[in-house]
C-alpha positions in Angstrom: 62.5 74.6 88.9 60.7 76.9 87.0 61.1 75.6 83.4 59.4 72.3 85.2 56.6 74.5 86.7 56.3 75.8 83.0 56.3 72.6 81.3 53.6 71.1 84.5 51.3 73.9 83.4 51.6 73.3 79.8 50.8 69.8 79.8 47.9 70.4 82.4 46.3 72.9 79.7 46.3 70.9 77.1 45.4 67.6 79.1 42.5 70.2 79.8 41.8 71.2 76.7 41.5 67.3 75.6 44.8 67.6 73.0 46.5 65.0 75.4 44.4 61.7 77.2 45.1 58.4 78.7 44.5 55.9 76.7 44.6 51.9 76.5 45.5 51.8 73.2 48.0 49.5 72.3 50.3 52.1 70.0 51.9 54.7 71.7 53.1 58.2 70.1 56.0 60.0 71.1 55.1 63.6 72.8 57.9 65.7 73.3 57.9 69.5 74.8 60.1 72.1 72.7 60.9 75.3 73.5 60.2 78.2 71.3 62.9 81.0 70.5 60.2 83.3 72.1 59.7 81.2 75.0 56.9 79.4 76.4 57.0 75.3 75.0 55.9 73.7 71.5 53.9 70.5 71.9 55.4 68.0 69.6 54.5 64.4 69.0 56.3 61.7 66.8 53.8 59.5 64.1 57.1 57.3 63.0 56.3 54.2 64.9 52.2 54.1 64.1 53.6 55.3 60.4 55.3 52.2 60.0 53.0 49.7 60.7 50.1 51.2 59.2 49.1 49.3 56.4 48.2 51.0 52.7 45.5 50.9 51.1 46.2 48.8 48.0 42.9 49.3 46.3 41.5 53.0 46.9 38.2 54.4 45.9 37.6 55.8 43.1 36.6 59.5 42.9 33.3 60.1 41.6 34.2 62.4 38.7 36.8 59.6 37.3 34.3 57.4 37.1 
């Protein structure tokens, strides 16, 4: 019960903070909690699946000085 109680806190304070907000996006990110060796939890979240459909930009600008 306590690593819950932990992990509640954690995500309130950074709900708080504004690092974690609902959203009605259609893409969704993984957010996992780790532990640290020290204790306390690492926030952790997953860009593979917005990675992957993200489309590159096949005609970048140009930097000023190469012009």
């Amino acid at each position: 019960k306590n690593k819950f109680f932990i992990l509640k806190k954690t995500f309130k304070d950074l709900f708080n903070k504004g690092f974690i907000y609902i959203s009605n996006s259609l893409i969704m990110i993984l957010v996992l909690f780790v532990w640290k060796l020290g204790g306390g939890l690492r926030f952790y979240y997953n860009y593979r699946a917005l990675n992957a459909i993200i489309k590159i930009d096949r005609y970048p600008l140009l930097l000023i000085k190469e012009t």
